[in-house]
N, C-alpha and C positions, 0 to 999 in steps of 0.2 A: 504494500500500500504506500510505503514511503519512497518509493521509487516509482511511482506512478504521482505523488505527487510536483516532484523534481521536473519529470518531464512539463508537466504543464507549468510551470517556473518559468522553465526554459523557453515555452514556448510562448508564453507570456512577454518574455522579455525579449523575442523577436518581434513580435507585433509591435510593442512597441517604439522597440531601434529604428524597424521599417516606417513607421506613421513620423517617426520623429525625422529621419533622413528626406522623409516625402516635403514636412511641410517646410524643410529647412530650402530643401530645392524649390518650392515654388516659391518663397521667401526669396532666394537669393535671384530667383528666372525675373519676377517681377521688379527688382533693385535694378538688375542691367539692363531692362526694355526701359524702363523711365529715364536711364541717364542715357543710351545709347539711339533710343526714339529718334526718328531725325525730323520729327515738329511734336506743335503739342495738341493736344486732345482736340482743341478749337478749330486747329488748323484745319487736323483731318476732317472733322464735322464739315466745315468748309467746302471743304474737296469733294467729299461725299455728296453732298447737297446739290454743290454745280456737275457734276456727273451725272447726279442724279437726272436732273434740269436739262441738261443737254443731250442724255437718250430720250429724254421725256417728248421735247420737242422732235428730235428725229425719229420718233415713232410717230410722230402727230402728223410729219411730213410724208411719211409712208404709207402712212394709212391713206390719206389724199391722194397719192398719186395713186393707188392702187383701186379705192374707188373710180378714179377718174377713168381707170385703165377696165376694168369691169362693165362701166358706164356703155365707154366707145364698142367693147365687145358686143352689148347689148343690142345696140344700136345696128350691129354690121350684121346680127343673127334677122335670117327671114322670117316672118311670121306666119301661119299656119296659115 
């Protein structure tokens, strides 16, 4: 019995080595993306937004010609 408890000890204090190496790593992943980031949070939002903005319109542009282009096809079909 008291070798059965040693084992869970032991395996106790894996889990927690492993949790503690995990949060030390994302602790230290998130120190070096903040200093090494090459802008800041605002930027990107920024960036995002006018990306966003500017597929937004050239789908808006697409759709129109693609309409227009449906349109003329209509138009060239005979009718019954």
């Amino acid at each position: 019995m008291k070798n059965n408890d040693s084992c869970n000890c032991a395996a106790k204090k894996v889990v927690i080595g492993v949790s503690v190496g995990l949060l030390v790593g994302v602790a230290v992943g998130v120190c070096v993306g903040m200093i090494f980031a090459p802008q800041s949070g605002e930027e990107t939002v920024k960036q995002l937004t006018n990306t966003a903005n500017k597929t937004i319109d050239d789908m808006k542009k697409r759709k129109d010609i693609v309409i227009e282009k449906i349109m003329n096809k209509k138009e060239s079909v005979p009718e019954d």
